[in-house]
N, C-alpha and C positions, 0 to 999 in steps of 0.2 A: 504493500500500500504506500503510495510518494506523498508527498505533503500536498496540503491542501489550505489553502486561507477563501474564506467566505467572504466574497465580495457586499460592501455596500450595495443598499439601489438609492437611485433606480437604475436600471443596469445602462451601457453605455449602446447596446446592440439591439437593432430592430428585431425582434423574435415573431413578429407578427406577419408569419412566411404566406405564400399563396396559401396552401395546404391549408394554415390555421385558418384563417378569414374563411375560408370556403366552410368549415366545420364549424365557424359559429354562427353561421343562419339557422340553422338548424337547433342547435342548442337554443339560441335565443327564443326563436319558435317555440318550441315546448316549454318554454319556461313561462313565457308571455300564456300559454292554454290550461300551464298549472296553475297560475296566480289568477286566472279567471276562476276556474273550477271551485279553486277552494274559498272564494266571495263567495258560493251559492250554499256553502253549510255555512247555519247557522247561529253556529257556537265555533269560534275559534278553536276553544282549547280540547272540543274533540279529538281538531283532530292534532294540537300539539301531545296532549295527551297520550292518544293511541298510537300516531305513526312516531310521535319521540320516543314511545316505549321500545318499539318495534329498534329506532336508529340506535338509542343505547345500549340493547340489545347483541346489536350488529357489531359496533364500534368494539363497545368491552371483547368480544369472542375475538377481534384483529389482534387483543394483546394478552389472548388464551385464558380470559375471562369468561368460564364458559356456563351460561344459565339455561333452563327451558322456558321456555312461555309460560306457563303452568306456576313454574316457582317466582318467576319473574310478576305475573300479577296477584300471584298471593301477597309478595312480598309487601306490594302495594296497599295491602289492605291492613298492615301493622298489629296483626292480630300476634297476642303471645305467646301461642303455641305455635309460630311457626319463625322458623330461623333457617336462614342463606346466608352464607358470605358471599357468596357469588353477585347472587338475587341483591345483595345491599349496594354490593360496589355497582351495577347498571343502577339501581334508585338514585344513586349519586349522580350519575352521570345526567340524567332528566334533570336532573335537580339542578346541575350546572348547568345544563341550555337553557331552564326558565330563567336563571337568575343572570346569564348573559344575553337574554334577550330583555328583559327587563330594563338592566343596564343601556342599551342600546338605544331602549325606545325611547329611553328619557332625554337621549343627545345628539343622537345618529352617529357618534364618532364613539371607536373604542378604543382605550386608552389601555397600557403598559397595567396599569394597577387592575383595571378590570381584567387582565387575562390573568394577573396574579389571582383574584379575587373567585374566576371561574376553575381554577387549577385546584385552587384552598379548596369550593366547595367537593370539587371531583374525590380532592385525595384526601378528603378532612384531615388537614392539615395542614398549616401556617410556615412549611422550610423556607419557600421562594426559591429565591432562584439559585444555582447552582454556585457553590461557594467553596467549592474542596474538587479540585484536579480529580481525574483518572475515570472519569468517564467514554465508554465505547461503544459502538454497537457492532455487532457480531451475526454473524450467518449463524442463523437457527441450527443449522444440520451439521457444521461443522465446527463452529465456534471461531471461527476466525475473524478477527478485526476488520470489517470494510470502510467502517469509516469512524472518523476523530472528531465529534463536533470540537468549539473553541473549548479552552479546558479555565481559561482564567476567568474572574468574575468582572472584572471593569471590562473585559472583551465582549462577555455576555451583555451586558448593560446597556455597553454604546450599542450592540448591533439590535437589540432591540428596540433602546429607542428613536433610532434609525427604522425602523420596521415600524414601528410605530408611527412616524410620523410620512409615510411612507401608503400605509391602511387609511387615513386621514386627511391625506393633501394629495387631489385628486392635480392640483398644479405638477405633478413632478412625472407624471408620467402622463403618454393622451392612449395607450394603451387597452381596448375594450377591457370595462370588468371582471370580462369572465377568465379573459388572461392575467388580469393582476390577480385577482384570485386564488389562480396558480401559482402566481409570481409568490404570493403569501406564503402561500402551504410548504412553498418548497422551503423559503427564507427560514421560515419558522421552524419545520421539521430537521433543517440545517443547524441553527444553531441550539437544537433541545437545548433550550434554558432550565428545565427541570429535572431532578432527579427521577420522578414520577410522574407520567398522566400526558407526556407529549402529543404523541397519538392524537388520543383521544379530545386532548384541548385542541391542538391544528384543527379535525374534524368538525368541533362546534363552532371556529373559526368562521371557515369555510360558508357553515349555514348562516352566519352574522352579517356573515358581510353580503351578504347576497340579499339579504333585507338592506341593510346599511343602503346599498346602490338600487332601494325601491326594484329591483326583481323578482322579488317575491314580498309580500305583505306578514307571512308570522314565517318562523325557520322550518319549514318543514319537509327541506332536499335534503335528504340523508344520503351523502354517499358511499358509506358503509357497508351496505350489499355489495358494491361493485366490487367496493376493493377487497373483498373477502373473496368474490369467485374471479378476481383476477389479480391475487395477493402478490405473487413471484413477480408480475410486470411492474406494481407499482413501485416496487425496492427496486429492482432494478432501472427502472426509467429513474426514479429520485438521483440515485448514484452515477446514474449515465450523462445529469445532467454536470453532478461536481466533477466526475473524470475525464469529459470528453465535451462538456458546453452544448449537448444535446439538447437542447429546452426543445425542438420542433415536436419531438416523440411525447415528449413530455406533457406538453401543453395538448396535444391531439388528446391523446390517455384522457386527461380533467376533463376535456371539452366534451370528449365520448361519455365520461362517467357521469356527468349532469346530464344530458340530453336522453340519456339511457335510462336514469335514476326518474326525470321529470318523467316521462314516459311511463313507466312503471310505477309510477304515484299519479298521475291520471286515472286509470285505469282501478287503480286499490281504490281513489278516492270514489271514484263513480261507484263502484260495489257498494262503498258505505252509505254515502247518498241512497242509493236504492232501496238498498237494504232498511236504514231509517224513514222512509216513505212508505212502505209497508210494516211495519211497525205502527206509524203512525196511524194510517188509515184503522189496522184493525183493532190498536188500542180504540186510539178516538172511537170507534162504531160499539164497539162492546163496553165502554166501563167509562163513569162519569167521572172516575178520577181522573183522566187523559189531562196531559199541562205539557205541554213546550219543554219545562222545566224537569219533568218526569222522561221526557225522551233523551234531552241533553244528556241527565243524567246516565242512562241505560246504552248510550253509544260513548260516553267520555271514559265509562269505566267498564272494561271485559268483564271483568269481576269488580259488582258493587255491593254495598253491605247496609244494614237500615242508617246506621250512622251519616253516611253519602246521602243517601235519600232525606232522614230527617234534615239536613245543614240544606241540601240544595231547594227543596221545596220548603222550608220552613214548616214544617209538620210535627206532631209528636212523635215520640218513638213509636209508640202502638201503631198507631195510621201509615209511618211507613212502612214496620213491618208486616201491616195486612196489603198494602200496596203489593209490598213484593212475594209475600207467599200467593195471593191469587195469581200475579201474573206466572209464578214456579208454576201453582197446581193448572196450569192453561198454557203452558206449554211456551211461552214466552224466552224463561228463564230457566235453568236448571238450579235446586237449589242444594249447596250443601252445607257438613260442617265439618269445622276446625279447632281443637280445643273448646273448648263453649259458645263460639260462637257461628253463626251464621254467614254463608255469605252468596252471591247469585251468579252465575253466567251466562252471560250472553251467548249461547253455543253459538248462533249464527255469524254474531261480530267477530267470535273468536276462531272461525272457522277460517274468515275472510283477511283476518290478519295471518295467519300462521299459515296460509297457502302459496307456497314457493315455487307455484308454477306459473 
């Protein structure tokens, strides 16, 4: 492995080849029919809720964080007969998109302290940034060193706030988004400034900035499937771009993996849509309890519990939980239990997330 020094940006070279521009009509395209799509559900946090569950999901399993679905929405329901470590590290991970998109909405720009601040949540825990040499990354199968990010702390510093002001100041580069984007992920996954949770913060990057530049309206491009069924291209394209100034491959890669990802989140989202419009219909026609607030609830949560219910419709407990055993015993919901408690599923929503084809 020969040395390597990670260049500031914004970089000095036109990267924006025939190839790329040809491949981001496209991309653009579907992103512009995803951010229509998901205006027409009616509750946001549906679907940040479900299809974030699904990307933390994805994201943790890239860094052999590995959960099922199953443990993953129990987890969600904090009941105390049930314990994951797995299932907790993705909860975190949601839990750092809410509170980076949060952050975002409030300024449109993200800041060095908010990626510290998304990192904290992920890894619950306050290290920062890397402050003690000998950090490597290493080929899974072999163990050998491919690449050195910077190893000192004032090197990490400046190049992030350099990257930072960089995510920010749209002056420094005229670049289409969806290639600085990538310009990001690489900069960033380059200098791992952390000891823990790189990956996976780049990743929720990714989805930030892509609201940041009004492309999408809440985060909800996960690219984390892609790069899981196309793991070996992504590390190597990364590396092909510090050994050999490859960005053309590179940048194709991200621009495939949104336009592919948007595509594939059309499509999930439409299921959802439909699927909650029948629902709807036959709640509303059979039972006088029907409320907006009752369906929101029943597609935001695979598995919901009366507690859900009583907060979101403001109800007693008793009234939710006759909500939700009638819709159990009619077939709506399947209901089970967990230590003492109760909790419902959605078998049809959870059919339609957990279907990989």
């Amino acid at each position: 492995m020969g040395s390597f020094e990670l260049k500031k940006l914004p970089l000095k070279d036109d990267i924006e080849s025939r190839n790329v521009l040809k491949k981001l009509s496209g991309a653009h395209r579907a992103l512009a029919e995803l951010k229509g799509i998901v205006s027409s559900i009616p509750n946001e946090n549906i679907l940040i809720n479900t299809l974030g569950l699904q990307e933390a999901k994805d994201s943790s399993a890239i860094e052999n964080i590995i959960t099922t679905h199953d443990d993953l929405y129990k987890a969600e329901l904090n009941f105390e007969g049930f314990k994951s470590l797995e299932a907790k590290e993705v909860q975190n991970y949601i839990s750092a998109l809410k509170k980076g998109f949060r952050l975002i909405s409030e300024r449109r720009i993200l800041t060095n302290n908010d990626i510290i601040e998304i990192q904290s949540e992920l890894e619950k825990n306050s290290a920062g940034y890397r402050d003690v040499p000998g950090t490597s990354l290493k080929n899974a199968i072999t163990g050998e060193i491919v690449y050195m990010p910077p190893q000192d702390i004032r090197t990490i510093k400046d190049l992030m706030s350099n990257l930072e002001e960089f995510i920010n100041d749209d002056s420094l580069s005229e670049f289409d988004p969806i290639v600085k984007m990538a310009i990001i992920h690489y900069q960033f996954e380059s200098i791992h400034p952390f000891y823990d949770g790189n990956g996976r913060t780049g990743r929720i990057i990714n989805a930030l900035y892509l609201v940041m530049k009004d492309l999408l309206d809440i985060p909800i491009l996960y690219l984390s499937r892609y790069i899981i069924e196309n793991k070996a291209e992504y590390y190597r394209l990364l590396q092909s771009v510090r050994d050999n100034n490859n960005w053309e491959d590179w940048l194709i890669y991200m621009i495939n993996s949104i336009e592919e990802t948007a595509k594939q989140t059309i499509i999930l989202i439409k299921q959802i849509k439909e699927l909650m419009l029948d629902y709807k219909h036959s709640i509303r026609d059979n039972y006088k309890f029907y409320s907006q607030d009752l369906l929101n609830n029943l597609f935001k949560h695979p598995y919901t519990k009366i507690e859900y219910l009583e907060r979101d419709l403001n109800v007693s407990r008793i009234t939710s939980a006759n909500y939700l055993n009638k819709l159990a015993k009619d077939g709506f919901l399947r209901k089970e239990k967990l230590g003492t408690g109760n909790y419902y599923i959605n078998e049809r929503l959870f059919k339609v997330l957990t279907d990989r084809k």
